[in-house]
Structures are given as C-alpha cells and as structure tokens.
C-alpha positions as a printed NumPy array, in Angstrom:
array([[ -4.405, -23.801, -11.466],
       [ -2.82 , -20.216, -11.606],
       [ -3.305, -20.436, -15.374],
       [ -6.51 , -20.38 , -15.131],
       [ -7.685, -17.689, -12.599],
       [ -4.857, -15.665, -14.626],
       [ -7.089, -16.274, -17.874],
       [-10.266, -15.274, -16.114],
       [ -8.686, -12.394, -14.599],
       [ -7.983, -11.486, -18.361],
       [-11.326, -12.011, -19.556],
       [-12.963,  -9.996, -17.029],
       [-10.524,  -7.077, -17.996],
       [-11.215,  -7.514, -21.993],
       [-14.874,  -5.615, -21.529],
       [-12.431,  -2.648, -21.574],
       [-10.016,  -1.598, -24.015],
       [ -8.441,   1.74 , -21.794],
       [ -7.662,   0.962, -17.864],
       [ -6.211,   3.451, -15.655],
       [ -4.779,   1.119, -12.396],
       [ -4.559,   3.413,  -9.551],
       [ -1.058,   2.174,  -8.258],
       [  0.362,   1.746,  -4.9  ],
       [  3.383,   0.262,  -5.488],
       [  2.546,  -3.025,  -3.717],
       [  2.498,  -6.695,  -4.909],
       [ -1.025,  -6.201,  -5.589],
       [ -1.035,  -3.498,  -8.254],
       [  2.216,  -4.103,  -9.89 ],
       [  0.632,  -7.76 , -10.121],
       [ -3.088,  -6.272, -12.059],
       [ -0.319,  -3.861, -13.948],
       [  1.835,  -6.822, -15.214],
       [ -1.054,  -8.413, -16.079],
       [ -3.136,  -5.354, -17.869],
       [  0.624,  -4.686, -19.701],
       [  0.153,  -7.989, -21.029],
       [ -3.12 ,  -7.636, -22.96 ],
       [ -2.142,  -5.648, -26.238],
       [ -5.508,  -4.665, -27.18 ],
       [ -5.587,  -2.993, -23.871],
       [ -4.327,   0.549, -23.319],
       [ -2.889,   1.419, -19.92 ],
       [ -1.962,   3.915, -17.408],
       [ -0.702,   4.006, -14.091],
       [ -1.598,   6.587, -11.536],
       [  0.77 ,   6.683,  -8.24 ],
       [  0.048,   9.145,  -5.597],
       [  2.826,  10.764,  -3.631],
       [  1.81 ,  11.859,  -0.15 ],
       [  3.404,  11.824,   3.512],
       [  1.469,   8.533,   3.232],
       [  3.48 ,   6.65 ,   1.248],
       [  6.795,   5.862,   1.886],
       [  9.571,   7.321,  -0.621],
       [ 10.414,   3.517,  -1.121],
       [  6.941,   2.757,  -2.489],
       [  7.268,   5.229,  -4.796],
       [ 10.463,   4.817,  -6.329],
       [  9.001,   0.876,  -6.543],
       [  6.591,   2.231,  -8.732],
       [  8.853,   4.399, -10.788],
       [ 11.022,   1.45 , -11.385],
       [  8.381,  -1.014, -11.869],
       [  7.017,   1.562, -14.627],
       [ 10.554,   1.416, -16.644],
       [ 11.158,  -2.64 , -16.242],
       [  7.619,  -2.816, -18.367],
       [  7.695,  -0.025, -20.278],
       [  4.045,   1.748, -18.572],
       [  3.097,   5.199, -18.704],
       [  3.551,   6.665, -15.114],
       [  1.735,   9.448, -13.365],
       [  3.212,  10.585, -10.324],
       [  0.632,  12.79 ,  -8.396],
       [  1.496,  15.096,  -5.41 ],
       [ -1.299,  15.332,  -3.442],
       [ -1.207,  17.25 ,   0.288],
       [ -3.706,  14.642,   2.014],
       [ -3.03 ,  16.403,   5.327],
       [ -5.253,  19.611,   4.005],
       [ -7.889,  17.646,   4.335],
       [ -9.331,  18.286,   7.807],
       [-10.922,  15.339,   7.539],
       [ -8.373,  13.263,   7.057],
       [ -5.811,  15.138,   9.385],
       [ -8.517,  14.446,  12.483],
       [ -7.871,  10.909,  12.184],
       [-11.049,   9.232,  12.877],
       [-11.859,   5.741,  12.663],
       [-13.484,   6.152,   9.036],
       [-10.334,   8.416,   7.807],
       [ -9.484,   5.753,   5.035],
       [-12.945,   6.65 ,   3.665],
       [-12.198,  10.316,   3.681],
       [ -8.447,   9.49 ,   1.628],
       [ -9.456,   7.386,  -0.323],
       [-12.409,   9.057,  -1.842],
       [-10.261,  12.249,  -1.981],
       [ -7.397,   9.965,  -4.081],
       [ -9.323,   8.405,  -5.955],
       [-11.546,  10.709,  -7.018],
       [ -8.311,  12.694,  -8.524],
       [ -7.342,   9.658, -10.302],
       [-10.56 ,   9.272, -11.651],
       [-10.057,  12.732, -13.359],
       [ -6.807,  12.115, -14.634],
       [ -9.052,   9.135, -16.378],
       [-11.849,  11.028, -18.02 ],
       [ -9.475,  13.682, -18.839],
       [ -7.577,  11.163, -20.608],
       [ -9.969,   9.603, -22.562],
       [ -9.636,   6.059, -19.959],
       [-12.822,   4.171, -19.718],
       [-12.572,   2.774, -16.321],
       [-10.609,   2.773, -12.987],
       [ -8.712,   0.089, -11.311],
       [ -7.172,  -1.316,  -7.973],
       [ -5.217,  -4.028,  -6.641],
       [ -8.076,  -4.822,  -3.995],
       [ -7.833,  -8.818,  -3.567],
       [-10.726, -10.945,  -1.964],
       [ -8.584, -11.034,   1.369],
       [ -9.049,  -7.3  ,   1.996],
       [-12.598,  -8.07 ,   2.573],
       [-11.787,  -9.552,   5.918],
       [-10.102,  -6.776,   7.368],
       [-11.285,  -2.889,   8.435],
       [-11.444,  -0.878,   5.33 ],
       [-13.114,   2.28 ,   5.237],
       [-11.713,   3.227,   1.921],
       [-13.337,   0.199,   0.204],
       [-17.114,   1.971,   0.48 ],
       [-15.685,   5.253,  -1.403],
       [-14.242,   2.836,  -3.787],
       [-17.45 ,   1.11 ,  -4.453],
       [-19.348,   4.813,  -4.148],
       [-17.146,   6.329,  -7.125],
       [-17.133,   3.53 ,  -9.282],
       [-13.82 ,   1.621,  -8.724],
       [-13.639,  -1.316,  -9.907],
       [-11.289,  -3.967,  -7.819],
       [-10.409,  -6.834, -10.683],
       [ -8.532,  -9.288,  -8.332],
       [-11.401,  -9.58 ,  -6.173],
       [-14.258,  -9.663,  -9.053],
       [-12.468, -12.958, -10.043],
       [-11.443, -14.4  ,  -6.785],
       [ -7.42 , -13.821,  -6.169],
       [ -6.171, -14.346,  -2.627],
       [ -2.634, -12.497,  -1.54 ],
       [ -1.244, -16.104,  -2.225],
       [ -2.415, -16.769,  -5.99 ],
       [ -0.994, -12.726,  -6.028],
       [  2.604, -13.887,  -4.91 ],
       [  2.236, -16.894,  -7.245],
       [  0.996, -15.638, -10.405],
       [  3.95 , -12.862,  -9.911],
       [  6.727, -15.259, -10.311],
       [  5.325, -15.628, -13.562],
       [  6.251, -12.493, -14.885],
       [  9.183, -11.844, -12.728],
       [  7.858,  -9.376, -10.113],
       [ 10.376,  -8.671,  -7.165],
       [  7.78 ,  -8.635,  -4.619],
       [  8.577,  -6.864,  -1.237],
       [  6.814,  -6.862,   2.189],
       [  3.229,  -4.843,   1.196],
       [  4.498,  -1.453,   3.859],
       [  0.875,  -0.252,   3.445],
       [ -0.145,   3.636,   4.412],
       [  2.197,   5.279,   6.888],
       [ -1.442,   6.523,   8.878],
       [ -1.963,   3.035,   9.829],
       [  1.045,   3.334,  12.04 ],
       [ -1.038,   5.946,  14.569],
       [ -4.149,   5.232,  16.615],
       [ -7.436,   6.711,  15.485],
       [ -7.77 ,   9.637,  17.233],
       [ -4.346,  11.316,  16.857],
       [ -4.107,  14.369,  14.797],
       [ -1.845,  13.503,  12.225],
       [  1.468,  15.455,  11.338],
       [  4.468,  14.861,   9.219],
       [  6.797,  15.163,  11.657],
       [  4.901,  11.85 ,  13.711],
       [  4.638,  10.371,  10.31 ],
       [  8.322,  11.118,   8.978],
       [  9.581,   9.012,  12.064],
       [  7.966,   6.06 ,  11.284],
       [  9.435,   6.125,   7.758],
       [ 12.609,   7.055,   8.858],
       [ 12.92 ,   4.111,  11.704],
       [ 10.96 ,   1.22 ,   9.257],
       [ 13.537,   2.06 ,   6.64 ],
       [ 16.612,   1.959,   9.243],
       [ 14.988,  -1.189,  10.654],
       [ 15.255,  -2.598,   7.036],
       [ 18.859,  -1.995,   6.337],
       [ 19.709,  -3.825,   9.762],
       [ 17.593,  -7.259,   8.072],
       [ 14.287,  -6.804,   9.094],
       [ 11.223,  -7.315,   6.522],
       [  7.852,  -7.283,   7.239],
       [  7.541,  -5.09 ,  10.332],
       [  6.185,  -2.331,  11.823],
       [  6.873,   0.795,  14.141],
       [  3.463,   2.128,  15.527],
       [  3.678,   5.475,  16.924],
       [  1.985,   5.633,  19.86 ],
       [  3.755,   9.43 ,  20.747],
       [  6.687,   9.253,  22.662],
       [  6.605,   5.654,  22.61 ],
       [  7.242,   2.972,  19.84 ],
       [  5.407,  -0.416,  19.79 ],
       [  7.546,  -2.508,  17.714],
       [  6.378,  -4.984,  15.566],
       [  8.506,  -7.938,  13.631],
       [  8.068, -11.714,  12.363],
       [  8.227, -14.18 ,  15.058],
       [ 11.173, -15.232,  13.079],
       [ 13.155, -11.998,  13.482],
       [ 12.782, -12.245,  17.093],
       [ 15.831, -13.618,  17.677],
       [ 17.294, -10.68 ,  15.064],
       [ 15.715,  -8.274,  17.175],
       [ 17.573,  -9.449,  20.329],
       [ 20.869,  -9.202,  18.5  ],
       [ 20.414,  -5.559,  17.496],
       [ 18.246,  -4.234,  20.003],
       [ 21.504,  -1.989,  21.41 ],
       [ 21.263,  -0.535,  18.272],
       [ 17.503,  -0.758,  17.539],
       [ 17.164,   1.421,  20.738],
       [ 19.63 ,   4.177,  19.805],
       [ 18.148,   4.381,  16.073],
       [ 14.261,   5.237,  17.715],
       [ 15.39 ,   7.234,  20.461],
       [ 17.496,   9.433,  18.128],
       [ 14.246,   9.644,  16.41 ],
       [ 12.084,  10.65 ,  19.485],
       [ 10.807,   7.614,  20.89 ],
       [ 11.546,   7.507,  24.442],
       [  9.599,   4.225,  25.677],
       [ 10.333,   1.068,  23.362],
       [  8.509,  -1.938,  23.559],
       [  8.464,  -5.414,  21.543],
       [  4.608,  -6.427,  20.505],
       [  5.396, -10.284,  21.758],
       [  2.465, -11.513,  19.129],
       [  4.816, -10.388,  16.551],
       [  3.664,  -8.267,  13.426],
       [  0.292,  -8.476,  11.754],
       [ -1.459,  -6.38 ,   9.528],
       [ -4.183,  -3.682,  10.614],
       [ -2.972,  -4.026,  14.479],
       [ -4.441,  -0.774,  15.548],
       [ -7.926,  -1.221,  13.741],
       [-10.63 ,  -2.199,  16.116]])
C-alpha cells in the first residue's frame, strides 16, 4: 500500500527535472526531500527560512537532515517582523508570511535556474485554518503530497522507509499568540525558550500559548500524569520566563488551538 502512493508521488514529481522544496524542517518536507533525493534524474534544492518563527531546533533539523542525504541547503534570514502586516497579527497573517516567504524562495528558484517550487502541504492541512495555503496557490506553489493524496499517517509511514527520525511537527512560533496581539521577539523568544525546557524534562508534542502574562499549557493526555510530577518545576521554569498565571488546557494539546 505505501509502495504505491510512494510510486505515484514519484510520477507526479518526474514532469520536472529541477525542484526547489521550500523546507520547514518538519516530517512533512524532510519526507517530499527524501523522496525528491531519491529520483536521480531530478535535481534538488532545499530552501529553509530562519526567522523568530522558527524555532532554532527546526533549523538545525534541517541542517542536519541536509548532511545525512547529502542536499544542497539554503539557509535564508529573513526579518518577518518588518512586515507590518505580519507584525499586526490578524487573523489572515499566515497569508501575509507566507506569500512574503515564499515569494523569496521562489527567487532563489528562478535565479537558480529551478523549474518549480515545492511544499510539504499534505491533504490533512486542508481541514484546518490556513491562510498561507491561498498565497501558496496565488504564486504558484505546488503542494506534491496533497496532489497525490498523502495523509500525516502514510507521511510517518513512508518515512520509516528511508530512515527519517521524525519529531513532534513544533509548527510556527506565531501560532502560539492570539490573533490580535502585536507580535514581538521578546513574547515569541519565551515560548521557545519554555517548549524547549519543557522538552528536556520528557515532554513531546506540546504547547505553551502565550496569552501575556499568562501561559496556557498544552500536553498529551498521556503526559498528564508527567505534568503532575514536574509541575514544581514546570512552574518555576515559566515564571522565570515571565508568565505569572499558569494554567493546564484539561483537553490536552491539539494543533491550531487558537484558530477560530
């Protein structure tokens, strides 16, 4: 069964003999990566943007997925926060990144000589609020996994076939601040800082929305009883960090919480 939506994921991608993946760092690019690398006839490149989006463990995910197969790695600074746009926060701000992103990637493309630009959207993204998926489709992006039907789970399947360490997917570090709140490094920085402490304590898979001076904490219903061991010290890590009100989201973590 995974053999063969991995084969028509392949012939979908032959029409094109340069690809340029624009690459998170998450299961679902280093998946369309791994699978691009494959193809011989097919030259790659992979385009990662750095921002006070992504979390410095994304990125040095993508650096070292980029050695283990031998890619070609772009690592593009970009300051997303001089967007006004963007900074403003609005409900659509994942439009206003992502066309801003992308549309530097898609430069870094033409300037190379790349025919065509590629993400790791899957058909399960459809079913949740994206924004950034219209400037996708308005500047030409085209989203492989989805064209030929891959859920999250064939993603995690078809990676144990070419030996991906998959982590937790910890997604843009915006989505951890309702729509509305001007956005900062400083606000962003602590939720980095306290998901990353929350990880070397045990946790995967969870969340620390920043709702100002108070945390909403998010984990598997499976951590919960983690949580209660090393809440003493769960508490002193975010109020070090400037959360003064801490409170346990009881239905547990999920993606996209704060979208409406």
């Amino acid at each position: 069964m995974i053999n063969n939506i991995e084969n028509r994921l392949k012939d979908f991608l032959k029409s094109y003999s340069s690809i340029v993946v624009a690459f998170s760092g998450g299961m679902d690019s280093m998946l369309l990566g791994a699978v691009i690398n494959d193809m011989p006839e097919t030259k790659l490149l992979a385009v990662h943007i750095a921002s006070v989006f992504t979390p410095a463990a994304e990125t040095a995910d993508a650096v070292a997925w980029a050695e283990k197969f031998n890619v070609e790695l772009i690592i593009l600074n970009v300051d997303i926060l001089s967007n006004s746009d963007v900074k403003k926060n609005p409900l659509n701000r994942c439009y206003y990144c992502k066309y801003n992103l992308m549309s530097q990637i898609l430069k870094i493309a033409s300037k190379r000589g790349f025919s065509v630009v590629v993400d790791g959207t899957n058909v399960d993204d459809f079913g949740d609020f994206r924004p950034g998926l219209k400037a996708t489709e308005e500047l030409g992006i085209i989203h492989p996994l989805a064209e030929v039907g891959f859920s999250k789970q064939d993603i995690y399947e078809l990676g144990e076939k070419y030996n991906l360490d998959f982590k937790f997917s910890s997604a843009c570090l915006a989505s951890r601040i309702p729509y509305g709140t001007v956005l900062c490094s400083e606000e962003l920085g602590k939720v980095e800082r306290t998901e990353e402490l929350m990880k070397s304590m045990g946790f995967k898979g969870h969340r620390v929305r920043n709702l100002g001076n108070t945390a909403n904490i998010e984990v598997r219903s499976n951590q919960f009883d983690l949580l209660l061991t090393k809440r003493l010290e769960l508490i002193e890590i975010l109020q070090e960090n400037g959360f003064q009100k801490i409170y346990l989201d009881l239905q547990g973590y999920r993606t996209g919480s704060l979208n409406p």
